[in-house]
C-alpha positions as CSV (number, residue, x, y, z in Angstrom):
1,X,-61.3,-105.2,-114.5
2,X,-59.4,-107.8,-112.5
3,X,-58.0,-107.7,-109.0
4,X,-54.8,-107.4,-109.9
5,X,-55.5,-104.0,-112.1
6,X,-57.6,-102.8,-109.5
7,X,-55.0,-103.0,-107.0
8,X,-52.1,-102.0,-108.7
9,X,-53.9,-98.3,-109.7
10,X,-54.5,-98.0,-105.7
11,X,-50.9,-98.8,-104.6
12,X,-47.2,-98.3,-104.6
13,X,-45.4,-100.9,-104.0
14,X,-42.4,-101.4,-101.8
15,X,-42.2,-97.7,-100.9
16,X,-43.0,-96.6,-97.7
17,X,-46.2,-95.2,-97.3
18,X,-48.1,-93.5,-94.6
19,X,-51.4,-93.5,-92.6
20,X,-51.5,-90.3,-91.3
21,X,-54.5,-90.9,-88.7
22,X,-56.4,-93.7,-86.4
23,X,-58.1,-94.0,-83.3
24,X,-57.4,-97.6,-81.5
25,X,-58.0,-99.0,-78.3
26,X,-56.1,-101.1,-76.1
27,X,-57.4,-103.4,-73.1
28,X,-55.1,-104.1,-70.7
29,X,-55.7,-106.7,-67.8
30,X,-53.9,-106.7,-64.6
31,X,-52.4,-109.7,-63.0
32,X,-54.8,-109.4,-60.2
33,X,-57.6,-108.6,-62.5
34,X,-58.3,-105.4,-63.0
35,X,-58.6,-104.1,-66.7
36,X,-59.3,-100.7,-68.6
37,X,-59.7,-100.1,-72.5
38,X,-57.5,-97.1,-73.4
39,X,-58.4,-95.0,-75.9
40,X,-55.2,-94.2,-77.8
41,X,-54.3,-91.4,-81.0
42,X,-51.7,-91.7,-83.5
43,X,-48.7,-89.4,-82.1
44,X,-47.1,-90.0,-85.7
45,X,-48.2,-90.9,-89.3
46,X,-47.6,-94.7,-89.3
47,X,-45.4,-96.1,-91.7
48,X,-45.7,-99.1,-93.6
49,X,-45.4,-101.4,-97.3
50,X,-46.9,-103.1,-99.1
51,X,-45.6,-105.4,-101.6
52,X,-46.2,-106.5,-104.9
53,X,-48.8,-109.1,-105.0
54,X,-48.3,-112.7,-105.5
55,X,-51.1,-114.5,-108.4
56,X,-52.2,-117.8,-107.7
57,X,-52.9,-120.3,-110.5
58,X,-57.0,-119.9,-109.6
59,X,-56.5,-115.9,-109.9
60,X,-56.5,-114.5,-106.1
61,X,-54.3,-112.4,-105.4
62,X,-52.4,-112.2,-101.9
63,X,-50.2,-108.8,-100.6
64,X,-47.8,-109.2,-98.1
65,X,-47.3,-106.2,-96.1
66,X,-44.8,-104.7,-93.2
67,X,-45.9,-101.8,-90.9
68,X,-42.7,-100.8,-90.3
69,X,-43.6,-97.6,-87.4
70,X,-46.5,-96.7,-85.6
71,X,-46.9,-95.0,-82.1
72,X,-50.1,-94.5,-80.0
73,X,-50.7,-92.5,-77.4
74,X,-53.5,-92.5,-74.4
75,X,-54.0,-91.8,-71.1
76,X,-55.4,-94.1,-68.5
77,X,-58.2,-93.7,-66.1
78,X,-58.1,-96.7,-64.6
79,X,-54.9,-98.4,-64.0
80,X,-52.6,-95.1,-63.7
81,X,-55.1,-92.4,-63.4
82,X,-53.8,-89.5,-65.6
83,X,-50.5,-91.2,-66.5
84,X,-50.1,-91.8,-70.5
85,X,-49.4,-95.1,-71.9
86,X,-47.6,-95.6,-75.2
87,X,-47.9,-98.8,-77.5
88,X,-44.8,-98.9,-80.1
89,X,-45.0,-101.4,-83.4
90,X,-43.0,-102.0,-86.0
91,X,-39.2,-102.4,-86.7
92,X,-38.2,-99.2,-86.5
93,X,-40.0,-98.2,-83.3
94,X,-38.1,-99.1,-80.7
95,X,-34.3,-100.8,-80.6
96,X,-35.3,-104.5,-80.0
97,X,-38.5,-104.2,-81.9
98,X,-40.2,-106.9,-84.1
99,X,-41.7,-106.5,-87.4
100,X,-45.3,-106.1,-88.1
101,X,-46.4,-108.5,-91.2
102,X,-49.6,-108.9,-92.4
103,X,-51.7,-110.0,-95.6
104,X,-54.4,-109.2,-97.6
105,X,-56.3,-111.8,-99.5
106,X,-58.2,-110.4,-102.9
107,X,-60.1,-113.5,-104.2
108,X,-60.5,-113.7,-108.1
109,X,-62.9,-111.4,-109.6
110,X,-63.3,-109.0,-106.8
111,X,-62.0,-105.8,-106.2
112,X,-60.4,-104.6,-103.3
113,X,-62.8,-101.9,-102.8
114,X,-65.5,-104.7,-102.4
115,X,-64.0,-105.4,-98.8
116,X,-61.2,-108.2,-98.3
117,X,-59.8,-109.7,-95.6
118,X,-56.7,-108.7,-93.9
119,X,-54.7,-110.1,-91.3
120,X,-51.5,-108.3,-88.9
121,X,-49.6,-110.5,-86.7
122,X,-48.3,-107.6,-83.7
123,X,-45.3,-107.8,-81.9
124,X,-45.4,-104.3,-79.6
125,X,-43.8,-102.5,-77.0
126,X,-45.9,-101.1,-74.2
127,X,-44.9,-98.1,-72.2
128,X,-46.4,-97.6,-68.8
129,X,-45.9,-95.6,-65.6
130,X,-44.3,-98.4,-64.2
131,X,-42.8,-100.7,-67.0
132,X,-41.9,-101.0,-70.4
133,X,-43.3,-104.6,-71.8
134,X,-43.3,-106.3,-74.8
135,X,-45.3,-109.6,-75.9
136,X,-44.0,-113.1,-77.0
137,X,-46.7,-114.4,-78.9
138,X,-48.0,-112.4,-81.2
139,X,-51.3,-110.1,-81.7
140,X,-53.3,-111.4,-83.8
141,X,-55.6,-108.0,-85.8
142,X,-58.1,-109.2,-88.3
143,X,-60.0,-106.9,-90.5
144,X,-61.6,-106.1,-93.9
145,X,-59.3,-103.9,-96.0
146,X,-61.5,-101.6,-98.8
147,X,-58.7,-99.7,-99.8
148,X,-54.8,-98.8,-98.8
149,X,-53.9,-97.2,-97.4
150,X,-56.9,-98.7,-94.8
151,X,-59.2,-95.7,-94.2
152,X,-62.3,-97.2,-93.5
153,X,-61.1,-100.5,-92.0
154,X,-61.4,-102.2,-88.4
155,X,-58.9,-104.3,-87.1
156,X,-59.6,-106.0,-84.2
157,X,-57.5,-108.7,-81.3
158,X,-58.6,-112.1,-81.8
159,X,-57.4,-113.3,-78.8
160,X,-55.7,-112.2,-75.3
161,X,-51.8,-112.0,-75.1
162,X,-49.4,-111.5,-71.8
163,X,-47.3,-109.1,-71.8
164,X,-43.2,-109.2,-70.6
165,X,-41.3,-107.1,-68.8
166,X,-37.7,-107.5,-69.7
167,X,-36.6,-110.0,-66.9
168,X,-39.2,-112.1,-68.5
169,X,-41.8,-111.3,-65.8
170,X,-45.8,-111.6,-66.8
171,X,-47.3,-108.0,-65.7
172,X,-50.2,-107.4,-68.0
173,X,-52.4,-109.0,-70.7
174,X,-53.4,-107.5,-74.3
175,X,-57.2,-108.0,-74.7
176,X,-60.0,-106.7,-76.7
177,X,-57.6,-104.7,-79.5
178,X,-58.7,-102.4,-82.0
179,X,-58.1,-99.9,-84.4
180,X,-59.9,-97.6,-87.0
181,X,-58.8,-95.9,-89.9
């Protein structure tokens, strides 16, 4: 079987499809320094698609994808004791919201359920107690993709990223990102 028949019995493409549950975390650093990792819930299924793949000439395959809603929820202990915090993705999360695209690389002759690598490139809103902020550059999640939609998968940061408030002030910074299907 190739990759390409492998994948196209697991998937529909360009409908929306949903993830109904993952756990993520979210680090937030402080201006002055202070951080916290927030565990956070899905408070809906998360919505995304995935495209038809594209065949190179050597056989591997690539997906583009766009997670097109998603909304977690947690509650801080640190920097807001008690107080939830909300993080927001997608297009159709929030009014001046960004899109979510990502890709999955299948090389020739394997099968998605062998593991490949995924990338998301995150632009999110960020709800706290105090401030609603979004990022400029983008989150960068990186993972290993088994099957879609990703049950079983990690994605995880790969680098820190300020976060905006919408004057254009620095308040926070994203660090140490993850979530878990």
């Amino acid at each position: 079987m190739n990759s390409r028949t492998a994948i196209e019995r697991l998937t529909e493409y360009d409908t929306v499809l949903e993830l109904n549950y993952a756990e993520s975390e979210v680090g937030l650093r402080t201006m002055d320094g202070r951080t916290e990792r927030i565990l956070m819930k899905t408070a809906c299924p998360t919505e995304f698609i995935v495209h038809e793949p594209t065949v190179a000439e050597n056989g591997d395959l690539t997906m583009n994808l766009e997670i097109i809603r998603f909304e977690l929820v947690g509650v801080s202990a640190d920097l807001w004791p008690g107080a939830e915090v909300k993080v927001l993705g997608g297009a159709l999360s929030a009014p001046d919201a960004r899109p979510i695209l990502g890709t999955v690389q299948v090389p020739a002759g394997r099968r998605l359920s062998d593991g490949v690598p995924s990338e998301q490139i995150l632009f999110l809103t960020v709800v706290t107690p105090e401030v609603t902020l979004h990022n400029n550059t983008p989150v960068r999640m990186t993972g290993t993709l088994y099957r879609i939609p990703p049950i079983g998968s990690r994605f995880e940061s790969q680098c820190d990223v300020p976060l905006y408030d919408q004057r254009g002030e620095r308040h926070l910074e994203l660090w140490a990102c993850a979530n878990e299907a």
